[in-house]
C-alpha positions as a printed NumPy array, in Angstrom:
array([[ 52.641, 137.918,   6.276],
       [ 51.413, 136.861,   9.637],
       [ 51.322, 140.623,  10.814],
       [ 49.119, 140.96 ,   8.052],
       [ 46.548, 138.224,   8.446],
       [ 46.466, 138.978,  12.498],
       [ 45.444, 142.529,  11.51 ],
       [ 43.225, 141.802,   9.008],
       [ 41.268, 139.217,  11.736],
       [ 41.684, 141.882,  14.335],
       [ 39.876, 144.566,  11.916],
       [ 37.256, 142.582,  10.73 ],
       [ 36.719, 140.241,  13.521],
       [ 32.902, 141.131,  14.273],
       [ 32.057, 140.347,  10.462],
       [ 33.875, 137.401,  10.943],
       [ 32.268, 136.221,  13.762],
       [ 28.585, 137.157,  12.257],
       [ 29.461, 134.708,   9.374],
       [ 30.961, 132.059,  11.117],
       [ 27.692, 132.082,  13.658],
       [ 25.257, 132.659,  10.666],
       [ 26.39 , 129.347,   8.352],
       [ 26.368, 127.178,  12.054],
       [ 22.764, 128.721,  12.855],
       [ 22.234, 127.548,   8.926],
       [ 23.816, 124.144,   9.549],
       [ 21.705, 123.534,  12.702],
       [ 18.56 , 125.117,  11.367],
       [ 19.077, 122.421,   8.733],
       [ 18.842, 119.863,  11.631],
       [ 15.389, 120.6  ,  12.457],
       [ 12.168, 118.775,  10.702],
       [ 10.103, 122.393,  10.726],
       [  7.951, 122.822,   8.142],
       [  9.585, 126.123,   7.008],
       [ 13.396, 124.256,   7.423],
       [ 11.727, 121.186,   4.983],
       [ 10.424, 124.297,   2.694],
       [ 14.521, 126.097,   2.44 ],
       [ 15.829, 122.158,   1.69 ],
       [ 13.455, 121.619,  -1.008],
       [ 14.505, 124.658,  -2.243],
       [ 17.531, 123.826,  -2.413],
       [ 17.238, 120.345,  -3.591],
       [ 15.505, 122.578,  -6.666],
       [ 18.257, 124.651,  -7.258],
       [ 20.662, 121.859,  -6.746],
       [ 18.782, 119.406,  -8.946],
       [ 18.625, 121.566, -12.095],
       [ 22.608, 122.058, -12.005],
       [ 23.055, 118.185, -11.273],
       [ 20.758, 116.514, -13.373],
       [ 22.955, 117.625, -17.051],
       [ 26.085, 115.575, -15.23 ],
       [ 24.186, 112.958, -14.346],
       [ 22.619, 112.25 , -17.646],
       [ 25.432, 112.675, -18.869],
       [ 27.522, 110.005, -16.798],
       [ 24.265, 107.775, -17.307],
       [ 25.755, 108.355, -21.528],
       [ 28.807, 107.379, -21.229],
       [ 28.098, 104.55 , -19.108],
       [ 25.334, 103.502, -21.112],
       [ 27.922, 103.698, -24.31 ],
       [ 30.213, 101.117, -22.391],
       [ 27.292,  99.054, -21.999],
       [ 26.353,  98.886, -25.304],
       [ 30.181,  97.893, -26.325],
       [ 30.277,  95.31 , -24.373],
       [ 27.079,  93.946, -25.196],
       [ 28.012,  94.316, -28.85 ],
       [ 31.077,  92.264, -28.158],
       [ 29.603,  89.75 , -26.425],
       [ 27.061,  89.755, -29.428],
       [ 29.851,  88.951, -32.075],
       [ 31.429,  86.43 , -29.674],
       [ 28.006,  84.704, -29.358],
       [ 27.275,  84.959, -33.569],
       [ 30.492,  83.606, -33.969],
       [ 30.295,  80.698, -31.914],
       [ 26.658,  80.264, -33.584],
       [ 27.999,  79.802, -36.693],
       [ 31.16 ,  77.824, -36.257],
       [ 28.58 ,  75.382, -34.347],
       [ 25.694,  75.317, -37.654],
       [ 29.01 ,  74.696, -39.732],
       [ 30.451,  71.989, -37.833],
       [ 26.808,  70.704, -37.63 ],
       [ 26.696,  70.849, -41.652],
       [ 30.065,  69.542, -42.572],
       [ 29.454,  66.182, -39.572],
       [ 25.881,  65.6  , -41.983],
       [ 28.097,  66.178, -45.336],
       [ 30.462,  63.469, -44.086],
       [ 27.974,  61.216, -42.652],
       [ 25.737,  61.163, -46.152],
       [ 29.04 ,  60.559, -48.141],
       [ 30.02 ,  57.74 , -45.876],
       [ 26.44 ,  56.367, -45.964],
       [ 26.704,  56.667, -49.76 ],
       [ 29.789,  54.953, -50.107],
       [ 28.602,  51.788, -47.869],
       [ 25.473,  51.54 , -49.895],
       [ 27.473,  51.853, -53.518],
       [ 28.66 ,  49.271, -55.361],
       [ 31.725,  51.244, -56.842],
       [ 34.784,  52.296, -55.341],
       [ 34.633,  55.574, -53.994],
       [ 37.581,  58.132, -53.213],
       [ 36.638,  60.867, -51.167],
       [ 38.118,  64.218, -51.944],
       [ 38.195,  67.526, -50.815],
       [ 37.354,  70.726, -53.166],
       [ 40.736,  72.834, -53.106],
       [ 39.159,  75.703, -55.197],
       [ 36.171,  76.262, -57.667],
       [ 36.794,  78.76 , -60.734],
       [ 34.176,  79.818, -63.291],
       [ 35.058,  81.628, -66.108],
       [ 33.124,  81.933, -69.915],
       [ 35.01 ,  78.765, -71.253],
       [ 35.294,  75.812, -68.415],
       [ 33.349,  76.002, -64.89 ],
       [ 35.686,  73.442, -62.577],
       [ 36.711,  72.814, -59.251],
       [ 39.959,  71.862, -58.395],
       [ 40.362,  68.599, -55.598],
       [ 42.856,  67.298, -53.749],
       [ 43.322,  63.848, -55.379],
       [ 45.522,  63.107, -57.98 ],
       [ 47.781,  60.04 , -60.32 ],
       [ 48.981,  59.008, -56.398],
       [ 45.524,  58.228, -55.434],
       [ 44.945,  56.571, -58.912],
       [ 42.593,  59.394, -59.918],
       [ 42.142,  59.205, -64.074],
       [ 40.856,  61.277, -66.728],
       [ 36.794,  60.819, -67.005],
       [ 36.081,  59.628, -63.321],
       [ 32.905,  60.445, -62.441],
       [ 32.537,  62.926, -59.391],
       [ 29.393,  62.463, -57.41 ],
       [ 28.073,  63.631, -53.824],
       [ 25.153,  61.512, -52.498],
       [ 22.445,  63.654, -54.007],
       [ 23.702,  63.072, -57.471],
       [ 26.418,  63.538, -60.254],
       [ 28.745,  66.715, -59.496],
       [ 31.179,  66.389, -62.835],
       [ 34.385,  64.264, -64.601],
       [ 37.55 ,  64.912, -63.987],
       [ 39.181,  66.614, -66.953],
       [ 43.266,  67.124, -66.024],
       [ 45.075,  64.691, -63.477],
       [ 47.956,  66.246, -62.047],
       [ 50.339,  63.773, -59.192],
       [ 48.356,  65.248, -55.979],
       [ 45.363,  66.94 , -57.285],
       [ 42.94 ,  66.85 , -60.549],
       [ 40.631,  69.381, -62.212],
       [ 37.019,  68.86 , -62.239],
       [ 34.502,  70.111, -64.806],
       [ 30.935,  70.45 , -63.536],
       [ 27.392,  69.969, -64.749],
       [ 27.557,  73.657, -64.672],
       [ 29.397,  74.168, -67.256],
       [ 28.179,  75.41 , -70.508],
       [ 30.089,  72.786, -72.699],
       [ 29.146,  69.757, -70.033],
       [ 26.392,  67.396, -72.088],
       [ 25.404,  63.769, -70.58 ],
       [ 23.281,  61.104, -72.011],
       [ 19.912,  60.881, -69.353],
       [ 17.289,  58.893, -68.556],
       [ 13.612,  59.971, -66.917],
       [ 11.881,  57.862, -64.896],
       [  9.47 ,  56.397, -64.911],
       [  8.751,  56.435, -68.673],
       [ 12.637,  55.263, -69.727],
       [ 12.626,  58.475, -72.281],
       [ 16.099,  59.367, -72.993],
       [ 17.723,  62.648, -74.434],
       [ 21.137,  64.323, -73.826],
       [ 20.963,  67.015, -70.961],
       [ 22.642,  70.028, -70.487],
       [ 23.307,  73.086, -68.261],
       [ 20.378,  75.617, -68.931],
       [ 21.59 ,  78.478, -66.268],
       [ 21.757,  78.689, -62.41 ],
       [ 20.704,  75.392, -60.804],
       [ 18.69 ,  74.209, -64.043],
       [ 19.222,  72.243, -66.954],
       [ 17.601,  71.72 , -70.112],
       [ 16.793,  68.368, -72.415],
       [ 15.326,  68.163, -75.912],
       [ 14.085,  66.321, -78.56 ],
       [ 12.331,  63.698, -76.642],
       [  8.965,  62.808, -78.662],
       [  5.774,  64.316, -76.954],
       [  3.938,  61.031, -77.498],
       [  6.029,  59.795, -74.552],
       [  4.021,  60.562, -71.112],
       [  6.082,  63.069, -68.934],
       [  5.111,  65.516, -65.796],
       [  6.898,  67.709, -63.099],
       [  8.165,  65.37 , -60.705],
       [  9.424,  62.856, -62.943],
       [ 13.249,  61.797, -61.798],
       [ 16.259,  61.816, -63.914],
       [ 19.621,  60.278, -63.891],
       [ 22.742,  58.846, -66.147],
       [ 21.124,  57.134, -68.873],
       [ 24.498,  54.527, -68.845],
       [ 24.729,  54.482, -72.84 ],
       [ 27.84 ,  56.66 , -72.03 ],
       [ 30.966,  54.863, -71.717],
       [ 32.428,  57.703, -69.621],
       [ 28.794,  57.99 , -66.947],
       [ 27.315,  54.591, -65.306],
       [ 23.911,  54.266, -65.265],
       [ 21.141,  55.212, -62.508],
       [ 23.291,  58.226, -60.96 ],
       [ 21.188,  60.791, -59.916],
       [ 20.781,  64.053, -61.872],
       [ 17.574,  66.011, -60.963],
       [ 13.883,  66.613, -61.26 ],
       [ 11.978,  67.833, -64.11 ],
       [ 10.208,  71.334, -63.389],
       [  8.802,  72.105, -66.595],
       [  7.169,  70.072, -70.108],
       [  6.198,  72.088, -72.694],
       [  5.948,  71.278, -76.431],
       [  8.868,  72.755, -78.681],
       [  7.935,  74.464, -81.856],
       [  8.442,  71.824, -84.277],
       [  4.637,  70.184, -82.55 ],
       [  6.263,  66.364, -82.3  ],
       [  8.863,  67.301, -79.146],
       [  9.444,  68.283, -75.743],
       [ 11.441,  71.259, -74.128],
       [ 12.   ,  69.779, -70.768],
       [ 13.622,  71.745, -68.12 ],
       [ 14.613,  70.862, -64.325],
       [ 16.677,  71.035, -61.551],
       [ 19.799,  69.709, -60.419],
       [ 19.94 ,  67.75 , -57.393],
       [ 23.269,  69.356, -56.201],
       [ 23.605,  72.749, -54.694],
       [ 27.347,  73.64 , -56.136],
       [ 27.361,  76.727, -53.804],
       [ 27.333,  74.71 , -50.964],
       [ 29.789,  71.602, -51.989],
       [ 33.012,  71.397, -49.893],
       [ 33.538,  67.438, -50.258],
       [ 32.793,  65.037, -53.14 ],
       [ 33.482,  61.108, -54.166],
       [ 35.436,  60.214, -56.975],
       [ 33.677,  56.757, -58.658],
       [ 36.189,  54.429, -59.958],
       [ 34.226,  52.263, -61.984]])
């Protein structure tokens, strides 16, 4: 093998040598700030460039990709932190309202947590975590601070069903202030509810407040209910269709009070 190489060398050495002093000549030419050298490099750089510039747009890509995925993690991270922070600012107002409520009420007043809320076509109801151990009864009123939420319909030893103003077969005896008109309100759809037969002679506008009526045994009086939104005369000429809002938003309700009268 060695026999081989050495004559291979030893035939060819003059080409060899040519090409070994032509790339040094190159490599030293290359050394020297000529104008024609500067010409040959940018030539080069040219040629060079073109085949380079694909790879490194290419790494730029992928590392650009990375980028973005970390970015987008850190994103989630930050939502996430966002939110948990706008919840535990909601739930500390929640809490401090109910606890405000309860010092400024003259009944006793269980707090309670919502467990779960169902809706189906018969009975819309939450279920809470208070029961017969807490002395929870049939017909206590359920309120939050902005007004009435429900009774409690089922009393079981640690927890109680709940049915809500929401429901389609809830009615309650109300009051409007500041004309003292009473009727017996009832859920009308969504966030609304509807009262009728109150006599158009009686003076009533948008705004007007309304709450428990207290000629229920079961509801005390003065608890809030909502606002009216709407007076229009029914078709009978002598009546009003009144319609409103309720004060409670039962999408957002996590804790209520349970008033022990």
């Amino acid at each position: 093998m060695l026999k081989k190489i050495f004559d291979y060398t030893f035939d060819n050495h003059f080409s060899i040598i040519t090409i070994a002093l032509v790339i040094i000549s190159f490599f030293i030419l290359l050394q020297n700030n000529h104008s024609a050298v500067n010409n040959i490099r940018l030539f080069w750089g040219d040629a060079i460039i073109s085949i380079k510039q694909p790879i490194i747009s290419y790494k730029n890509l992928i590392s650009a990709s990375k980028e973005n995925q970390i970015l987008r993690k850190k994103l989630v991270k930050l939502n996430i932190k966002t939110t948990n922070y706008v919840n535990l600012v909601e739930e500390n107002n929640r809490l401090r309202e109910i606890l405000n409520f309860k010092k400024r009420s003259d009944y006793e007043l269980i707090p309670a947590t919502i467990l779960s809320k169902g809706l189906n076509k018969n009975v819309n109801t939450i279920l809470i975590d208070k029961g017969e151990i807490n002395n929870v009864k049939k017909n206590d009123i359920i309120v939050v601070p902005d007004g009435i939420v429900g009774k409690v319909i089922a009393v079981n030893i640690k927890t109680s069903l709940v049915q809500l103003v929401t429901d389609m077969n809830f009615y309650i005896s109300a009051k409007i202030l500041p004309s003292d008109a009473k009727g017996i309100l009832c859920w009308w759809g969504g966030n609304e509810f509807i009262i009728k037969d109150i006599p158009n002679s009686i003076s009533i506008k948008n705004g007007d407040l309304v709450v428990t009526s207290g000629f229920s045994d079961i509801y005390p009086p003065m608890i809030a209910i909502g606002v009216i939104k709407e007076v229009k005369n029914s078709p009978n000429g002598f009546t009003y269709i009144l319609k409103g809002k309720l004060n409670v938003d039962f999408y957002k309700i996590s804790e209520v009070l349970i008033l022990k009268k």
